[in-house]
DRENDO-1510 file (C-alpha; in Angstrom, 1 decimal, always signed):
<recs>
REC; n; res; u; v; w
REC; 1; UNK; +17.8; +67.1; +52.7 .
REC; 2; UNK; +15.3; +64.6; +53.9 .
REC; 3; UNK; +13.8; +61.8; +51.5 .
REC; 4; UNK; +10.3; +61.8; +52.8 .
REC; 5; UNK; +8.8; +58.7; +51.5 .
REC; 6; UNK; +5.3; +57.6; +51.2 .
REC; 7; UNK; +4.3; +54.9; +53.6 .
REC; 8; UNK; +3.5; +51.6; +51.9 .
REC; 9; UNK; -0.6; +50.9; +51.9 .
REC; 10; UNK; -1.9; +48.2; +54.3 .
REC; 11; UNK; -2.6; +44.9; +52.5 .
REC; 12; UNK; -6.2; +43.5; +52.9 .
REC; 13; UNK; -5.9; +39.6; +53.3 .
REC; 14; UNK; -9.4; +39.1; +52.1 .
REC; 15; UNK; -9.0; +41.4; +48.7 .
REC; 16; UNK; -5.4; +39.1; +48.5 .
REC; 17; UNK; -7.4; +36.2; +48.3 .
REC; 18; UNK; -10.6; +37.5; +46.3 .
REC; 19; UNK; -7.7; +38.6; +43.6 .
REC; 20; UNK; -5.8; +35.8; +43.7 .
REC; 21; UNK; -9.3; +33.5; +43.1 .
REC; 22; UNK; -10.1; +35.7; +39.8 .
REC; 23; UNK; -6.6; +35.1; +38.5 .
REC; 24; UNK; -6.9; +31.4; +38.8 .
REC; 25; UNK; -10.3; +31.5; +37.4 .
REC; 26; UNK; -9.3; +33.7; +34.6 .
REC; 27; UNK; -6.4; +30.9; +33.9 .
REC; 28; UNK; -9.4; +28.1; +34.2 .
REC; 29; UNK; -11.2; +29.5; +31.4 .
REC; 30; UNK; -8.5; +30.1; +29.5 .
REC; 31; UNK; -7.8; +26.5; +29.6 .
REC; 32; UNK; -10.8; +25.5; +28.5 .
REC; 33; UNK; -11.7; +27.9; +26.2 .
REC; 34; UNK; -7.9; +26.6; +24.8 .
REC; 35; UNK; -8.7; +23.0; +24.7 .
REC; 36; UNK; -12.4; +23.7; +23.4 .
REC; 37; UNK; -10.8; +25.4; +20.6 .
REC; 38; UNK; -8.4; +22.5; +20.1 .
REC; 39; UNK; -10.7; +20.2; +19.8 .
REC; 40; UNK; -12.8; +22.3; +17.2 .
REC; 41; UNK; -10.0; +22.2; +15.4 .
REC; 42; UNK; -9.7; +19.1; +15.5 .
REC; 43; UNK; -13.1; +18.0; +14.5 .
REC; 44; UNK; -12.9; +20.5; +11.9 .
REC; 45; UNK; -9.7; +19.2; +9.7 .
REC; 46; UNK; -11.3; +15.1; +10.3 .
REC; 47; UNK; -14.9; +15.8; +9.7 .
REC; 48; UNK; -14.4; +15.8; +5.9 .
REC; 49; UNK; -11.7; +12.6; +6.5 .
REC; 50; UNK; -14.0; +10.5; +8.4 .
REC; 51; UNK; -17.5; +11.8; +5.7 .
REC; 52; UNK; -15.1; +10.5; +2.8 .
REC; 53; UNK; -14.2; +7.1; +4.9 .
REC; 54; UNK; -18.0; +6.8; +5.6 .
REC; 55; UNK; -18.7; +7.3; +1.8 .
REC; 56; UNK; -16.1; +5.3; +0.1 .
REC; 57; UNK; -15.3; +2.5; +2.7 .
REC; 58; UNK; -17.9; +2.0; +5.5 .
REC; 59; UNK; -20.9; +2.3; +3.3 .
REC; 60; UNK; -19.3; -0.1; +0.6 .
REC; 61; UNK; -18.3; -2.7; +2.9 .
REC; 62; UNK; -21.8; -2.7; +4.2 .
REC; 63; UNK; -23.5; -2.8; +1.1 .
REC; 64; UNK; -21.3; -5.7; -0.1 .
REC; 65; UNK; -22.0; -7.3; +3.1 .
REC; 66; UNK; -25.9; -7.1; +2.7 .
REC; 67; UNK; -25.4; -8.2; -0.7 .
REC; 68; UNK; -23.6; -11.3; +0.1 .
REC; 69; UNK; -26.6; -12.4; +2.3 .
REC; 70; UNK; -29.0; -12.7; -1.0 .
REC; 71; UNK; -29.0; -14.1; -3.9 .
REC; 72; UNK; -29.4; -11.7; -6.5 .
REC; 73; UNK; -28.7; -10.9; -10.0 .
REC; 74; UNK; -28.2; -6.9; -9.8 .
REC; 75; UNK; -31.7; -6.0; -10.8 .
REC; 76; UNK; -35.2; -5.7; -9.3 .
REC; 77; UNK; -35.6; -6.3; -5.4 .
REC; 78; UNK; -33.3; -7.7; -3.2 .
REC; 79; UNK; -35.4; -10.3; -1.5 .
REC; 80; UNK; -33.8; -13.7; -1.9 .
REC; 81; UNK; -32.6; -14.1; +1.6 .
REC; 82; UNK; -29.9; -16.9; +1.7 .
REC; 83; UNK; -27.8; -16.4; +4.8 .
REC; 84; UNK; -24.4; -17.6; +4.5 .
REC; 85; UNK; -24.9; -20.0; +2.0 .
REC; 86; UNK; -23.4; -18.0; -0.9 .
REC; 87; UNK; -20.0; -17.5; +1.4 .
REC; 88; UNK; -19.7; -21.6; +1.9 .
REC; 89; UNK; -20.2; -21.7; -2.1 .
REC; 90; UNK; -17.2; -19.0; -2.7 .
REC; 91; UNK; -15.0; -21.1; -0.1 .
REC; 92; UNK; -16.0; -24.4; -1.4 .
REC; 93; UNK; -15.6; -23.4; -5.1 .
REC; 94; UNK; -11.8; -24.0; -6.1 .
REC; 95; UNK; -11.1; -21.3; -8.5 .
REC; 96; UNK; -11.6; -19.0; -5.8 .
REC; 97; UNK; -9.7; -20.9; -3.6 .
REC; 98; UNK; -6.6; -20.9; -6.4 .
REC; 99; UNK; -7.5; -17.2; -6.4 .
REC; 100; UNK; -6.0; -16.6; -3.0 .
REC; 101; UNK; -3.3; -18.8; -3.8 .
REC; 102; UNK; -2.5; -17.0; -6.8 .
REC; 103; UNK; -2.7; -13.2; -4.5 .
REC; 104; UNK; -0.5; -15.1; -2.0 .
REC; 105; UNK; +2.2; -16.4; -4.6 .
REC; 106; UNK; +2.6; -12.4; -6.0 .
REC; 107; UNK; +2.9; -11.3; -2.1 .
REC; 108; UNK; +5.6; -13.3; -1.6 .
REC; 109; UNK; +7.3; -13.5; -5.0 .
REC; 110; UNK; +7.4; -9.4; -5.3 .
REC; 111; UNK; +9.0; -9.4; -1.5 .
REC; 112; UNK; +11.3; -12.2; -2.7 .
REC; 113; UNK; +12.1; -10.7; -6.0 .
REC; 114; UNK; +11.3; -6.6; -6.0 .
REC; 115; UNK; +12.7; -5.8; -2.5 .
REC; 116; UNK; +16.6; -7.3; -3.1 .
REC; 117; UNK; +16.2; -6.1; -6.6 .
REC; 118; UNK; +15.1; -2.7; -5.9 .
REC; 119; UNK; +17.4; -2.3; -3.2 .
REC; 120; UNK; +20.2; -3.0; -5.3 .
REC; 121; UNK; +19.3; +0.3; -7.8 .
REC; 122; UNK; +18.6; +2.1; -5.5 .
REC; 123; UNK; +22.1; +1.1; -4.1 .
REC; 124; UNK; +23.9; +1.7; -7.1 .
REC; 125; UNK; +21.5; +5.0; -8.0 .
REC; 126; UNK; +22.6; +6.5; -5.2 .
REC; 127; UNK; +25.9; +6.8; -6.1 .
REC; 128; UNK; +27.7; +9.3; -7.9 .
REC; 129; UNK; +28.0; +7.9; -11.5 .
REC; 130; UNK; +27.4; +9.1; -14.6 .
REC; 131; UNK; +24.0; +9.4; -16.3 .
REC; 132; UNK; +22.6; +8.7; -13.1 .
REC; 133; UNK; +19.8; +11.1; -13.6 .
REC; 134; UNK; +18.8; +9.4; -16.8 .
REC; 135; UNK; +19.1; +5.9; -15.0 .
REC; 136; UNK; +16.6; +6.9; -12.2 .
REC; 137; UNK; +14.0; +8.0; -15.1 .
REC; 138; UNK; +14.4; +4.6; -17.2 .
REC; 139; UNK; +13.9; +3.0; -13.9 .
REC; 140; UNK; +10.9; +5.3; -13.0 .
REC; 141; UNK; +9.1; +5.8; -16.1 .
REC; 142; UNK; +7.0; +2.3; -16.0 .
REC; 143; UNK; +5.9; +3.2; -12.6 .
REC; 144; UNK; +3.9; +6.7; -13.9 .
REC; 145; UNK; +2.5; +4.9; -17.0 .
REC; 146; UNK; -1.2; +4.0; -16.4 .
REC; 147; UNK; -1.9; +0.6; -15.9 .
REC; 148; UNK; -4.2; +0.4; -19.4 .
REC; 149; UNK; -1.4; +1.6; -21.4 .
REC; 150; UNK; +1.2; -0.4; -19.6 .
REC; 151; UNK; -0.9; -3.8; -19.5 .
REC; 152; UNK; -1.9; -3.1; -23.7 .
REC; 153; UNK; +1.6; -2.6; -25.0 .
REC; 154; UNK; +3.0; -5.9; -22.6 .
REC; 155; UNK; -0.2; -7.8; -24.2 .
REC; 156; UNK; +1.3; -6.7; -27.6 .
REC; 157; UNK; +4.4; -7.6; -27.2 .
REC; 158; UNK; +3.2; -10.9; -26.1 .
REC; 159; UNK; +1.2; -12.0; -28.3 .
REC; 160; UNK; +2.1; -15.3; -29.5 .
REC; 161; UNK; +3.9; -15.6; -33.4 .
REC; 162; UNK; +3.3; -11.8; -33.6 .
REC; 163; UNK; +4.2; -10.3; -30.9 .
REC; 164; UNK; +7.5; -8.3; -31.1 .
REC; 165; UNK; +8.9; -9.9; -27.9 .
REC; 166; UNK; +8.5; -13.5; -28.7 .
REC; 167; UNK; +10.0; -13.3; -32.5 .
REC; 168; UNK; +13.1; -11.9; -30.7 .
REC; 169; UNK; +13.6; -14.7; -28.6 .
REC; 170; UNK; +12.7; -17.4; -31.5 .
REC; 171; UNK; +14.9; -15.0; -33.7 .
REC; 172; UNK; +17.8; -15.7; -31.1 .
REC; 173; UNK; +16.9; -19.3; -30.8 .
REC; 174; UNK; +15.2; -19.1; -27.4 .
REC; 175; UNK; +12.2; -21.4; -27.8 .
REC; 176; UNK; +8.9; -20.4; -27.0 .
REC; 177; UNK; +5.8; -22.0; -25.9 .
REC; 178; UNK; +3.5; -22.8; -28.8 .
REC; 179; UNK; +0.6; -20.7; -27.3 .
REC; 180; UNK; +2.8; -17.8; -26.2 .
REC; 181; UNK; +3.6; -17.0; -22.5 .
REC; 182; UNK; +0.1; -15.7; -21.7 .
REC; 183; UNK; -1.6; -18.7; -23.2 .
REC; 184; UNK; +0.2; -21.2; -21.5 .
REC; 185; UNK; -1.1; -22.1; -18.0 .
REC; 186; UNK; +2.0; -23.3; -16.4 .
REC; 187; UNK; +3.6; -19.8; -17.5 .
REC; 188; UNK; +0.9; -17.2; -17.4 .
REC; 189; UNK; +1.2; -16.2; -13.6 .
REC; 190; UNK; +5.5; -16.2; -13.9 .
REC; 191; UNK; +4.7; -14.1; -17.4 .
REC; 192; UNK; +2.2; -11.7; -14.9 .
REC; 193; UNK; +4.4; -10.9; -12.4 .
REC; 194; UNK; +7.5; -10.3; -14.6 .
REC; 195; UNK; +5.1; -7.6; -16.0 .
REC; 196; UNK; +3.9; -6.5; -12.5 .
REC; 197; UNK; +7.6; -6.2; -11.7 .
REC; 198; UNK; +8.6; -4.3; -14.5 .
REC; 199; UNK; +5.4; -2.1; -13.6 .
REC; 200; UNK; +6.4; -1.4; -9.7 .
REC; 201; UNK; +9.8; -1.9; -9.3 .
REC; 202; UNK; +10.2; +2.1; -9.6 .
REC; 203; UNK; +8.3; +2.7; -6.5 .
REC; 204; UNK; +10.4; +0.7; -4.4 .
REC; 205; UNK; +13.4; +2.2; -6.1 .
REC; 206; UNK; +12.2; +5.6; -5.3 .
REC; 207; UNK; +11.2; +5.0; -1.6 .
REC; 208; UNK; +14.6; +3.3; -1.0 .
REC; 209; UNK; +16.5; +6.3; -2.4 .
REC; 210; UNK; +14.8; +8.9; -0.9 .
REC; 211; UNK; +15.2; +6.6; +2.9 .
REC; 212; UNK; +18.9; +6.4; +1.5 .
REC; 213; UNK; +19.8; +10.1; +0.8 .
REC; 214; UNK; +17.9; +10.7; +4.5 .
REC; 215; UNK; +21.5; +8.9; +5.5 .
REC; 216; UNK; +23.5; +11.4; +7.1 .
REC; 217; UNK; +27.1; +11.6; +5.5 .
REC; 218; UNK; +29.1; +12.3; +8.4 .
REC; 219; UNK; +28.0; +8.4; +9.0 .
REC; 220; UNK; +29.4; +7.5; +5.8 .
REC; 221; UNK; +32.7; +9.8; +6.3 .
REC; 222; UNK; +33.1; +8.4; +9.4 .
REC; 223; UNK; +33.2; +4.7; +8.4 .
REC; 224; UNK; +35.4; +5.5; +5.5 .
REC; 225; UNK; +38.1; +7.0; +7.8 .
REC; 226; UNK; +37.7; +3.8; +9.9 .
REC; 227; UNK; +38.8; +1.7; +6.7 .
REC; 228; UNK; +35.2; +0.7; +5.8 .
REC; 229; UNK; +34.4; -0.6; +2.3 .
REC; 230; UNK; +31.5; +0.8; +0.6 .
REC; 231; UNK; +29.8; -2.6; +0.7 .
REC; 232; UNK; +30.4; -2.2; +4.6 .
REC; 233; UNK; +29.0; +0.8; +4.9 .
REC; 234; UNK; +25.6; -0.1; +3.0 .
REC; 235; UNK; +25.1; -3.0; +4.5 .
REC; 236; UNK; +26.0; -2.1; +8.2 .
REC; 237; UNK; +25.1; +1.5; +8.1 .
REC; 238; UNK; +23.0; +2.6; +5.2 .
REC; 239; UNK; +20.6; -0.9; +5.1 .
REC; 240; UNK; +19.3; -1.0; +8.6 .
REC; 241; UNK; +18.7; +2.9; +8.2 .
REC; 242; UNK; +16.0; +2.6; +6.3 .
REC; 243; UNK; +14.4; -0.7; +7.8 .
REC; 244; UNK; +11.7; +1.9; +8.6 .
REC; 245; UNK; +11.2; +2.5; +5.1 .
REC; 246; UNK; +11.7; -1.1; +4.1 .
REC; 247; UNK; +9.2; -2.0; +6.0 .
REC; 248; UNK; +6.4; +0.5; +4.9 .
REC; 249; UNK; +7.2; -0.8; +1.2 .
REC; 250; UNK; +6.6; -4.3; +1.9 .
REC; 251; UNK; +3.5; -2.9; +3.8 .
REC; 252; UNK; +2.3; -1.5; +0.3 .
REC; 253; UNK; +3.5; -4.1; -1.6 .
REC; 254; UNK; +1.2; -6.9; +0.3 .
REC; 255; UNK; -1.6; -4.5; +0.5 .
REC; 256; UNK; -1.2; -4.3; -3.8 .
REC; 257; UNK; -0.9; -7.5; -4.8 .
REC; 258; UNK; -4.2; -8.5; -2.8 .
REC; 259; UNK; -5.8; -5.8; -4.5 .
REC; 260; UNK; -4.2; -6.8; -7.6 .
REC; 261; UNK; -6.6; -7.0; -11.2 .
REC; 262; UNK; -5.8; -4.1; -13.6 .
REC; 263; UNK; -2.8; -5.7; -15.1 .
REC; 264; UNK; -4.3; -9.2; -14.8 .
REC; 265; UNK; -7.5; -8.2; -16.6 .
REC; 266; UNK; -5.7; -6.7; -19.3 .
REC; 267; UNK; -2.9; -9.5; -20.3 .
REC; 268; UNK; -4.9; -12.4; -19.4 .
REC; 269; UNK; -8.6; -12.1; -18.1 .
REC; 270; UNK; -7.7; -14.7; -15.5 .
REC; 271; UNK; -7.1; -17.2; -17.8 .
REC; 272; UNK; -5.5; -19.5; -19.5 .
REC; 273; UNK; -7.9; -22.2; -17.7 .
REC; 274; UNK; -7.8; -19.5; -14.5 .
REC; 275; UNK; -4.5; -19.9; -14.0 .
REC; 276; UNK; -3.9; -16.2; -13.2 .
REC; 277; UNK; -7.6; -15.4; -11.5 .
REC; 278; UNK; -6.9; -13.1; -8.4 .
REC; 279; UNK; -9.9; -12.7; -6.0 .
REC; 280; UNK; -10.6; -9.3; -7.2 .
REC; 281; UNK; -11.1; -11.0; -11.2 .
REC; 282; UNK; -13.0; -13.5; -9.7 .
REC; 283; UNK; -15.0; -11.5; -7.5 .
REC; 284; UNK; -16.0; -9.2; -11.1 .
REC; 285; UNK; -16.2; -11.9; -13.1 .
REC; 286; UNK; -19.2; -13.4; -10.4 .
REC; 287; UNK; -20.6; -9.8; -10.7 .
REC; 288; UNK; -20.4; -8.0; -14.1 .
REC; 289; UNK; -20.7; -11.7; -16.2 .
REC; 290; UNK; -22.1; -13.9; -14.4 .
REC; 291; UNK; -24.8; -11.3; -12.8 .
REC; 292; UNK; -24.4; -13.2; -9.7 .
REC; 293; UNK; -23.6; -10.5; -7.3 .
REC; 294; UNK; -24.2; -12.6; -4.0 .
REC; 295; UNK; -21.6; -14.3; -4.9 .
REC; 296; UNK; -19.3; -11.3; -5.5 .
REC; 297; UNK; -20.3; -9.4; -2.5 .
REC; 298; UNK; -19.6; -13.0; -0.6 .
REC; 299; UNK; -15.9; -12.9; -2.3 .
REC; 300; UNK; -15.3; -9.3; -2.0 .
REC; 301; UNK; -16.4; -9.7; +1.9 .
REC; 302; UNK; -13.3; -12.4; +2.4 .
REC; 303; UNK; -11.2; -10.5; +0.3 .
REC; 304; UNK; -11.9; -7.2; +2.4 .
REC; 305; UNK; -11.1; -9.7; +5.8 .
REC; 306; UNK; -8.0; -10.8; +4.2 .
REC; 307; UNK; -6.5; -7.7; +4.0 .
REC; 308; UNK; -7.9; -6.3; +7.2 .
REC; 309; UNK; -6.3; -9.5; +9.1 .
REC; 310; UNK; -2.7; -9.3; +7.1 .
REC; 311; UNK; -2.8; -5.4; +7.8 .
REC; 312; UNK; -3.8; -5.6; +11.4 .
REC; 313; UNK; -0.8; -8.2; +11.9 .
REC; 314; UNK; +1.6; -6.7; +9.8 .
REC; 315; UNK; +1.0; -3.0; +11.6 .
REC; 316; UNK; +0.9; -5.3; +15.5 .
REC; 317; UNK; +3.9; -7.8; +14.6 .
REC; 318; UNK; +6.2; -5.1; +12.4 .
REC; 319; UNK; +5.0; -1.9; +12.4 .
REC; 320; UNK; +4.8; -1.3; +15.9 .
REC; 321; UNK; +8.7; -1.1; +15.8 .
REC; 322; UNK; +8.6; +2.2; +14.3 .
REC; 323; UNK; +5.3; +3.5; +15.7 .
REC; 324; UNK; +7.2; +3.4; +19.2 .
REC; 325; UNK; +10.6; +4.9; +17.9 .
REC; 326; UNK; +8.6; +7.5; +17.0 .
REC; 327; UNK; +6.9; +8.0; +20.0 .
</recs>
């Protein structure tokens, strides 16, 4: 029996082409109406990102920047145009000068100091011992306190004669200075950022711990069969592992100590004989006491530069490292 099969219809060139132009026009819009919807999206989740940046950052820098070109007292019209004279009496004056010093000293003391020493918990923390659980929370704890609470009970314990911190060390035979840690120039700052570390030390232990349990363990398994130590393996595998995370700490940490006044309000004011003034105490001391708020917005205008500059450098020089790994 014969298959009698239909023969195949002739194939107009011209509707080819017409169809295969509405295809690719259908594909076009797509496209677009893809990447229009993308970028809606877009706009949509940084609209309220960029209104809160506008509120909170753009419009205060600007307001502290128009205030720093008049000299006013923080009532009636702002009129008292005095150009950049109130910015060459903030960097001529020298307890703001000693102010920077002072932010620049607690940078480089809490990387000198809180990195190794954090490290090292969060070293030993992330071992397997016992009551390790109940070490990570002692270490923690001062980290959630507020700041008030925290800086009240240190200035407590501090007082001088009274305070339950310095009859332990005269009741131990440690001598102690005559107008108590706080009250003694020489020592107020040291005093300030044995506080400070006490305060923040649990935030680098915590970042370190969670960058060291990110460590695979097949890395550590496989240096152990090799005859590593445990020192080895920390400080040739587990270390440079979390540089990344290292590195975002110290990030924080300079970005803090510029910003630093809380703690310094509380224990000391900026005193003894503004030994402990930071540019943020001097900058409210200018505005809330003095009712001098040219000069304030002047000081909170270099402060704001500062930390602009030293985070611009830190994210071009350091960084950028781990920017491009992840890229």
């Amino acid at each position: 029996m014969t298959r009698v099969t239909a023969a195949p219809e002739a194939t107009d060139p011209g509707a080819a082409v017409t169809r295969g132009g509405a295809h690719t026009s259908r594909v076009t819009r797509r496209r677009r109406g893809g990447k229009r919807r993308q970028r809606l999206e877009i706009l949509l989740f940084v609209t309220p990102a960029l209104a809160l940046m506008a509120i909170f950052v753009l419009y205060p820098v600007f307001s502290a920047t128009r205030m720093s070109l008049y000299s006013w007292k923080g009532f009636g019209p702002m009129d008292d145009f005095v150009g950049l004279d109130n910015y060459l009496r903030v960097l001529s004056d020298d307890v703001f000068t000693d102010a920077v010093m002072h932010n620049f000293i607690i940078v480089f003391a809490s990387i000198a100091v809180q990195l190794p020493l954090g490290l090292a918990l969060a070293l030993l923390l992330n071992r397997r011992i016992k009551g390790r659980g109940v070490l990570r929370t002692i270490v923690f704890v001062p980290y959630v306190l507020a700041e008030v609470i925290a800086g009240v009970v240190w200035f407590q314990l501090l007082q001088p004669r009274t305070g339950l911190l310095e009859r332990m060390l005269s009741s131990v035979g440690i001598p102690v200075p005559e107008q108590g840690f706080l009250g003694t120039p020489d020592l107020a700052l040291a005093t300030v950022f044995v506080v400070l570390t006490w305060k923040y030390l649990g935030l680098a232990v915590l970042l370190f711990l969670a960058g060291l349990q990110g460590v695979p363990d097949e890395l550590h398994e496989a240096a152990q069969l090799d005859g590593a130590s445990w020192w080895q393996v920390q400080r040739r595998i587990a270390v440079p592992l979390i540089a990344p995370t290292i590195r975002t700490w110290i990030f924080l940490s300079m970005i803090g100590s510029l910003q630093l006044f809380d703690m310094v309000w509380i224990l000391t004011g900026g005193g003894p004989a503004n030994a402990t003034t930071t540019m943020v105490t001097y900058l409210i001391s200018m505005g809330t006491q003095r009712s001098n708020y040219g000069i304030a917005g002047a000081a909170s205008v270099v402060l704001f530069l500062i930390g602009f500059a030293m985070a611009v450098a830190y994210q071009a020089l350091v960084l950028r490292r781990d920017t491009k790994a992840d890229a």
